[in-house]
N, C-alpha and C positions, 0 to 999 in steps of 0.2 A: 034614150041616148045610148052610145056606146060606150062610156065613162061606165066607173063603180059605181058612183052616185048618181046615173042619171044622166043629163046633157050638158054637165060642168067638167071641165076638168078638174082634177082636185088635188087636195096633199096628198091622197093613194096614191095616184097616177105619181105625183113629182118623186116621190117614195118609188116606188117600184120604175119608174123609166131606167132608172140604172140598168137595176137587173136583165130587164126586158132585152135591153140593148147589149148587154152583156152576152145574154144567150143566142143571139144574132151572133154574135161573132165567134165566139168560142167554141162552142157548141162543133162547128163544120170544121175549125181550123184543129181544133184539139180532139176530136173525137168522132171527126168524117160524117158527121150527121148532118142531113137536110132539117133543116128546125121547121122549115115552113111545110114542108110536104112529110117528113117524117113522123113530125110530132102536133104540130098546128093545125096539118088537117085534118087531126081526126078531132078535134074541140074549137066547134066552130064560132063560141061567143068568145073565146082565149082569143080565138087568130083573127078576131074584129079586132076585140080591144087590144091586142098588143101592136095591132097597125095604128088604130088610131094613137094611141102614146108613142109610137116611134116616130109616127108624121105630123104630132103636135110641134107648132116652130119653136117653141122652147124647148123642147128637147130638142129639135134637129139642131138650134143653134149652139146648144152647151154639151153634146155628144164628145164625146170622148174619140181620138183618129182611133180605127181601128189597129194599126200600129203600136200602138203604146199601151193597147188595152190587149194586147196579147204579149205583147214584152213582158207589162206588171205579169202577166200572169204566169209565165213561165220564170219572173224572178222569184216571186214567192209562193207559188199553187202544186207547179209540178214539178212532177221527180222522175217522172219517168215518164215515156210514149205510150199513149193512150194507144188501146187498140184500135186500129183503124183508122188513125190521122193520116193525112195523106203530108205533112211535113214530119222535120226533124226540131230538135233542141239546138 
């Protein structure tokens, strides 16, 4: 399976969707990076398994809007403009 464990999804995965999903969004908005072609294609069991836990419906349904998870992050993360984002503060 494409899970940590196997063809379950598991407490890893519920554990780790956050992140996963975190670095979808952040990652391009705060720091100009392609996550899937910059970094995912070069590890190609990472950018199975981080598809599968981002298209598991329990994370698609309790995902955070990408709105609000870049808000948090500019309220409490950063302090300044990362090189290469393509926004502002």
């Amino acid at each position: 399976g494409n899970y940590l464990l196997g063809s379950d999804f598991s407490y890893a995965e519920c554990i780790s969707a956050p992140w996963v999903q975190w670095f979808y969004v952040t990652l391009p908005y705060f720091r100009g990076i392609d996550f899937e072609e910059e970094i995912l294609s070069k590890f190609d069991h990472l950018s199975v398994w981080m598809r599968e836990v981002c298209n598991q419906p329990s994370c698609v349904d309790s995902k955070c809007p990408e709105e609000e998870m870049i808000a948090a992050c500019k309220r409490y993360y950063v302090s300044y403009l990362s090189p290469g984002a393509s926004s502002s503060l």
